[in-house]
Structures are given as C-alpha cells and as structure tokens.
C-alpha positions as CSV (number, residue, x, y, z in Angstrom):
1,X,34.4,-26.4,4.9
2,X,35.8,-25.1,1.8
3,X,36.8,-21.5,1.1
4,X,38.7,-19.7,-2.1
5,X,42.4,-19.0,-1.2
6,X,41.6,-15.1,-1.4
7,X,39.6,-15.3,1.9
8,X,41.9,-15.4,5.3
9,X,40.5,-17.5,8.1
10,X,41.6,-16.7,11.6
11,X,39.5,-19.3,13.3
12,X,37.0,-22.3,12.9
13,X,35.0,-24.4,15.6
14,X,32.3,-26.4,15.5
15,X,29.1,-26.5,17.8
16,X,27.8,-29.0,19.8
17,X,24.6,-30.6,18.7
18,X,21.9,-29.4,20.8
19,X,22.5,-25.7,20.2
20,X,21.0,-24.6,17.1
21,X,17.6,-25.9,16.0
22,X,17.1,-29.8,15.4
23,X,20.1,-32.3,15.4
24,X,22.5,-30.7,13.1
25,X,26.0,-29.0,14.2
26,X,26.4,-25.3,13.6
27,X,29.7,-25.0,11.8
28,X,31.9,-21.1,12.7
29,X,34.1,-19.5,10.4
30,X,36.0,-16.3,11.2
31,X,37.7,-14.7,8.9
32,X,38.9,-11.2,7.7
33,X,36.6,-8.8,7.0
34,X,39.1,-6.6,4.6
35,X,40.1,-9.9,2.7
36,X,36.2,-10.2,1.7
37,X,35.3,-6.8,1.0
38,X,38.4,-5.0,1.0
39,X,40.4,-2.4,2.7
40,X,38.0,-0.1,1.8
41,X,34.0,-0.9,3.5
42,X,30.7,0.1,1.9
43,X,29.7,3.1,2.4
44,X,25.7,3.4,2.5
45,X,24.4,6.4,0.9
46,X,21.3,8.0,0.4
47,X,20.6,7.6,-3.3
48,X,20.8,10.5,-5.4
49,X,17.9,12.7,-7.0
50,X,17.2,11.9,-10.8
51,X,15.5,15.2,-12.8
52,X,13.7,13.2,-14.7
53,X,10.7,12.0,-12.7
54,X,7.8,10.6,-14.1
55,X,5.5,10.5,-11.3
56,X,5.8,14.4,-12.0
57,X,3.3,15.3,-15.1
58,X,5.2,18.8,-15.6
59,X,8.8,17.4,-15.0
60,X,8.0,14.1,-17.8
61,X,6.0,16.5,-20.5
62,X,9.2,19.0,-20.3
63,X,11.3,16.2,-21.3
64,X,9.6,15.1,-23.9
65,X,9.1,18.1,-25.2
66,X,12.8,18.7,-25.3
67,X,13.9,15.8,-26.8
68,X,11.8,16.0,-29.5
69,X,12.7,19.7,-30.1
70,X,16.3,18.1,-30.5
71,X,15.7,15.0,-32.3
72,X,13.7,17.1,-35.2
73,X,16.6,20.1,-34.7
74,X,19.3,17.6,-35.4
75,X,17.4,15.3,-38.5
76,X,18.1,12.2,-36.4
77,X,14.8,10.2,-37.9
78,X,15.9,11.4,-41.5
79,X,19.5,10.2,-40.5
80,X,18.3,6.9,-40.0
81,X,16.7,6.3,-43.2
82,X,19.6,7.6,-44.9
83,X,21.8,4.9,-43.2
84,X,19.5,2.4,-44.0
85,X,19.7,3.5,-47.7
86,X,23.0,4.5,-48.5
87,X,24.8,1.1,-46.3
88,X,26.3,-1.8,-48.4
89,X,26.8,-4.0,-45.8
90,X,25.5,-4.3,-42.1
91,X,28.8,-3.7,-40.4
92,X,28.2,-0.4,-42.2
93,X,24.9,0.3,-41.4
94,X,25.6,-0.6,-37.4
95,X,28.5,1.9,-37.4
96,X,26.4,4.4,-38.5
97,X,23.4,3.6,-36.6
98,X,25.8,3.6,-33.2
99,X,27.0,6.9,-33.8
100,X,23.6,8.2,-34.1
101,X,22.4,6.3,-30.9
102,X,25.3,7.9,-28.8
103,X,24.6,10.8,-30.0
104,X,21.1,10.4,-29.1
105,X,21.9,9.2,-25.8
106,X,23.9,12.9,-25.4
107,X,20.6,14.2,-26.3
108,X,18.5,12.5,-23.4
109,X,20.8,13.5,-21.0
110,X,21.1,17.1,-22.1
111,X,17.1,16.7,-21.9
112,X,17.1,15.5,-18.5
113,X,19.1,18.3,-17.3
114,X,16.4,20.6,-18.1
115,X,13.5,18.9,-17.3
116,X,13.1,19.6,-13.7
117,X,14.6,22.1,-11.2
118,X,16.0,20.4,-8.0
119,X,16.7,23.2,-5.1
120,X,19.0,22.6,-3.0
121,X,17.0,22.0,0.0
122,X,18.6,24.0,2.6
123,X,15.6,25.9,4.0
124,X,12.3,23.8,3.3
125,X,9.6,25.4,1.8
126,X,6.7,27.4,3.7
127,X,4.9,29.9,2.5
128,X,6.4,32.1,5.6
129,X,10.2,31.0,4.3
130,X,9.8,32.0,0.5
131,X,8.7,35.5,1.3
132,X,12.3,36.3,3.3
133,X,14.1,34.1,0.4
134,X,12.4,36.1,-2.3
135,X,13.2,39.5,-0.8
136,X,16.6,38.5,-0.3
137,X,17.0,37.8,-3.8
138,X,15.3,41.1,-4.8
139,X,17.7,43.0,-2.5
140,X,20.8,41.1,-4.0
141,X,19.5,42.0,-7.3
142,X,19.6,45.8,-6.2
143,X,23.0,46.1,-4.7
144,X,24.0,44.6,-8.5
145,X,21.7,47.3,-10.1
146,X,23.8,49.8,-8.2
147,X,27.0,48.4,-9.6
148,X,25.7,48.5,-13.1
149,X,25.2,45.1,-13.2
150,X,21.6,44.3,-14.5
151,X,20.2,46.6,-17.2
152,X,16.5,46.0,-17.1
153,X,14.9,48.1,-14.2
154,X,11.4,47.0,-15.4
155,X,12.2,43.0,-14.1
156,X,13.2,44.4,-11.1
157,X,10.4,46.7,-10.0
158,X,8.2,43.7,-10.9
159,X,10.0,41.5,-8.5
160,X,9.7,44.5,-6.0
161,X,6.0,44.7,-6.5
162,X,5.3,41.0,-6.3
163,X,7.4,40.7,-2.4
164,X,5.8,43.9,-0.9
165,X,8.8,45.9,-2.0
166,X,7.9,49.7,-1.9
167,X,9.7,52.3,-4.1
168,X,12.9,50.0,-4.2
169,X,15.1,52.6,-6.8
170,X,14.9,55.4,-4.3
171,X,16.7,53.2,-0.9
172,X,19.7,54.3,-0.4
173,X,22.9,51.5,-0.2
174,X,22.8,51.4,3.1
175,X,19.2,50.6,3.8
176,X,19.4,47.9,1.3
177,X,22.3,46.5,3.1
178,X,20.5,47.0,6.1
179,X,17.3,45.7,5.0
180,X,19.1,42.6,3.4
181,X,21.1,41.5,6.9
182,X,17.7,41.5,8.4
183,X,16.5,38.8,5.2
184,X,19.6,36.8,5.7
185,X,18.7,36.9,9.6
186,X,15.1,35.6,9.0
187,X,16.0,32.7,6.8
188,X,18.7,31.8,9.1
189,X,15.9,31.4,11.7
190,X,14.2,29.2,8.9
191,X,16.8,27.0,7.8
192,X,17.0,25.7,11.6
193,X,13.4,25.9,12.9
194,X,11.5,25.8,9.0
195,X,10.6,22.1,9.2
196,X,7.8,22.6,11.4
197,X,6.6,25.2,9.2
198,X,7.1,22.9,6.2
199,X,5.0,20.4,7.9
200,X,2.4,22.9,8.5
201,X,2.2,23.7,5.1
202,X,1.6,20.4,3.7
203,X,-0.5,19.6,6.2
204,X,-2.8,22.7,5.1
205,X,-2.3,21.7,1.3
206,X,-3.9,18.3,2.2
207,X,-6.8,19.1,4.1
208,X,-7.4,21.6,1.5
209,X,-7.3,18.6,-1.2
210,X,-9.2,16.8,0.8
211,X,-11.8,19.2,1.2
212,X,-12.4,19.7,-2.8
213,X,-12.0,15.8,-3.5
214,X,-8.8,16.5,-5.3
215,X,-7.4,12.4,-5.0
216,X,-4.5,13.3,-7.5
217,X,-3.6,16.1,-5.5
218,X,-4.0,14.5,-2.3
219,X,-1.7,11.0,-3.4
220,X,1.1,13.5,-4.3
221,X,0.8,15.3,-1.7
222,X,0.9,12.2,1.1
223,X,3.9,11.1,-1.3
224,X,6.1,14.3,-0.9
225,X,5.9,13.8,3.1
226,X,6.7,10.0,3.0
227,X,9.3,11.1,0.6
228,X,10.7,14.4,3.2
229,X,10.4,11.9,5.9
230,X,12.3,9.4,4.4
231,X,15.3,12.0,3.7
232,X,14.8,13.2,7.1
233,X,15.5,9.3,8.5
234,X,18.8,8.9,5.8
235,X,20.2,12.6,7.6
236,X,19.7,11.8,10.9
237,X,21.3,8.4,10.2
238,X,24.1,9.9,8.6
239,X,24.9,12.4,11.8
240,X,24.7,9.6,14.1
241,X,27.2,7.1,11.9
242,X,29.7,10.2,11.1
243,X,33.0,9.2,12.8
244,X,33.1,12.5,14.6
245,X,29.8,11.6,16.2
246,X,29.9,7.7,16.8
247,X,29.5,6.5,19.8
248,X,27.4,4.5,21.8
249,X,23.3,5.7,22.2
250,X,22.5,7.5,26.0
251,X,18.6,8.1,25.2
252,X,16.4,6.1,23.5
253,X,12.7,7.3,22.9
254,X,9.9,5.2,22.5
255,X,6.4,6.4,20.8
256,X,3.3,4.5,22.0
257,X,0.1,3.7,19.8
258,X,-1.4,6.7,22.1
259,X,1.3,9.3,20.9
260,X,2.8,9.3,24.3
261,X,6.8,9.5,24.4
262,X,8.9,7.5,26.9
263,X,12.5,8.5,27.2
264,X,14.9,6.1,28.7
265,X,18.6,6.9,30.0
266,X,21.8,5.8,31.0
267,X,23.3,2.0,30.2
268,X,20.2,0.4,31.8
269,X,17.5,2.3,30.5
270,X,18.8,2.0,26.8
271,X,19.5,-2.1,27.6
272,X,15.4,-2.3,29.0
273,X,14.7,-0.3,25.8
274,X,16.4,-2.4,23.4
275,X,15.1,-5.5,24.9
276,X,11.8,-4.2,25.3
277,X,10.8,-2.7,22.0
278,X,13.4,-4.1,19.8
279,X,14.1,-8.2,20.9
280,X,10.6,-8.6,22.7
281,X,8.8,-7.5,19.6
282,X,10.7,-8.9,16.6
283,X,12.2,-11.7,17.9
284,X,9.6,-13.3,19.8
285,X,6.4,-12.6,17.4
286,X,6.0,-16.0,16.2
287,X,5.4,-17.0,19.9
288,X,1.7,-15.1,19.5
289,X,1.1,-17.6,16.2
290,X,-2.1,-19.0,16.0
291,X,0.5,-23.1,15.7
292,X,2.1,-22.2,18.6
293,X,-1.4,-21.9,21.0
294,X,-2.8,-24.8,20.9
295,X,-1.7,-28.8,21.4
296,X,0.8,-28.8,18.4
297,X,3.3,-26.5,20.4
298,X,2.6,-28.8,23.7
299,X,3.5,-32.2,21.5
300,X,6.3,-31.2,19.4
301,X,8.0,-28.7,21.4
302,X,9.7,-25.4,20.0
C-alpha cells in the first residue's frame, strides 16, 4: 500500500481471508490522525443564518427593492454604457467594468443587511412572551424619558396604549423600576420554560390555516417547526459534545410508534439500548429483504 510521505503510519496488518466478505484480504492502516487533518480537528457547526431568504416573499421583495433603489441612486446602468463607449481597448473596458461589479457586490451586501430582521432567539416567540418583552421595552423607554433621553412623548404613549400600559407619564421612578423587575422576572420564566408555549403557538397558527384552506400558510408554517426543531437537535448536540460536558451517556430514551417513552439506565441498560434500537435496526435491515426470504439466501449463503 502506498501513502504520501506527509501521512505517519504507526502500524499496518493484513487480515486473514475469510474475514471480510468473499475471498479478498482486508488490508489495516493506522496512522496519525493530526498528520491527516492537522493539529487542529473539524469543528462541526450549525451553519449560520443568511438575511436574505427567498423562501420569505417579504424578506426577497425588500431586497430587491433596495438594490434597485441603489443601483438607480448610484447610475451604475448609465456607468456601464459609458464604459462601453468611452474604452479603447478591452483591458480598459474590463477595468472599468470590475470596479463597477465590486462596487456592485458592496451594494448586494449592504442590501442583504437590510432585508430581513434576525432576533436573536433567546426567548421564542408566543403570544404570552411578547406581551412581557414589549412592556419591558416600554418601561426601558420610560426610565430614558426621565433622563431626558427621548424627546417624543407621543411614540411613547402609543407604545403604552398598544401593551395595556395606563397613564405611564404620571408612575413615579420607582414603580417603573418596580414594575420593570417584575417584566424582567416574567421573561426570565419564558426564556427557560417558553418553548412549550412556542410550540403551542404554532400549533394553533396551523390548525387555524388548516381550517381556512390556507396551503401557503400552512407549508410555511410546517417549515418553521422542522426548521426550530432542527436548531433544537444542533443545541442539544452541541451541550452534550462541549468538553465541559463530555462524557459517556447514563439514560437513553426510546420513543415507540405508540408515543410511549422507555428510559433505560446504567451501563447495561444504555448497551441493550444501543444494541436494540440502533445495531438491530440499521445494521440488520437487509436481513427482512424480500432476496434474502426465499431459496436464493438458502443456496448462496450470506
């Protein structure tokens, strides 16, 4: 076996012929890991949101809409045909035309930036969580009023109005401190214990969908909780692999076809459930194939 000289090999052997499948030998190499992909491993990561989305109608016509603004504020079509005309030579006319594509590049990524709002995620969304948030924001916005920090009075009633917020000029600085510890209280309650209620909530969004025919509605809908429950899978991976957290499993769950939940502990329980749900299932699946039932399989063997 041949390797390049930049891989170190510790060890080779090679196995008998009867122990892989058919008559040919199973040749072993061990070698260093760090001499193939460096000192430095892969680190897997979740892959990071994008603002421009396209399976988003509002989030696609904003960024178009920007872009355009900014091509027809900057003369970038009219640029072009002045290149085109004014050049005497094609190594001009590229120079010319590659400063305008950069520059149109700076463009589409300005226009990206303000095409869609990402939030940072900490509480999830419920109709009960975005009252407390919104409060808290109009409470924060009040302690600045008092500091004559915000000069419009008028956007703050509004906000006042819109959260239930009654006669919010007259409270005193201590009952707005007071009232916003008890905000801060309630969304730290959410940020913990606010995915159930963001699962509620989209499960209420689709039957509502459902109920007035809405497909559209209803394939975004079913998309935002394979997407939540995809991000959900990455974080829980991530705590588990975290080097302050690795270590070996002591419960393993196991969800029937029924709903039912079996729990297994200790060494042998998590051994009988990797065996039994993970090795009996994947690895042995081809033994239920329709070749290996009848006389075929009783002929020829494995």
């Amino acid at each position: 076996m041949w390797v390049t000289p930049e891989v170190v090999v510790t060890g080779a052997c090679v196995m008998p012929a009867g122990y892989g499948i058919g008559d040919h030998r199973a040749f072993i190499l061990d070698f260093l890991t760090s001499s193939l992909v460096g000192q430095t491993s892969p680190k897997i990561v979740r892959a990071a949101a994008r603002r421009l989305n396209t399976a988003i109608p509002r989030a696609a016509s904003n960024y178009v809409g920007r872009l355009e603004d900014l091509i027809v504020d900057h003369k970038l079509i009219e640029r072009v045909g002045k290149a085109h005309e004014s050049s005497k030579s094609k190594e001009k006319l590229k120079k010319k035309l590659d400063i305008i594509d950069a520059e149109q590049e700076q463009y589409m990524k300005g226009a990206e930036r303000k095409c869609r709002r990402i939030k940072s995620g900490r509480i999830p969304f419920s109709p009960e969580s975005s009252k407390w948030i919104r409060r808290a924001q109009v409470y924060r916005s009040a302690l600045r009023f008092h500091a004559n920090k915000i000069r419009n009075l008028g956007n703050l009633k509004r906000a006042a109005r819109r959260c239930g917020i009654k006669e919010l000029t007259k409270l005193s600085l201590q009952e707005i401190r007071a009232r916003l510890k008890v905000c801060k209280d309630k969304c730290n309650y959410f940020r913990k214990h606010g995915h159930g209620y963001r699962r509620r909530h989209l499960k209420n969004r689709l039957k509502l969908a459902r109920e007035e025919h809405n497909e559209e509605a209803e394939v975004r809908i079913l998309a935002i909780i394979q997407r939540e429950k995809d991000r959900a899978y990455w974080r829980r991976l991530n705590y588990g692999m975290k080097k302050t957290r690795g270590r070996s499993a002591r419960i393993v769950s196991e969800a029937s076809d029924d709903g039912a939940v079996r729990e297994y502990e200790g060494q042998e329980g998590v051994e009988e459930a990797v065996w039994s749900t993970i090795h009996d299932h994947r690895f042995h699946t081809a033994e239920h194939a329709e070749v290996c039932k009848g006389k075929l399989r009783e002929e020829f063997g494995y």
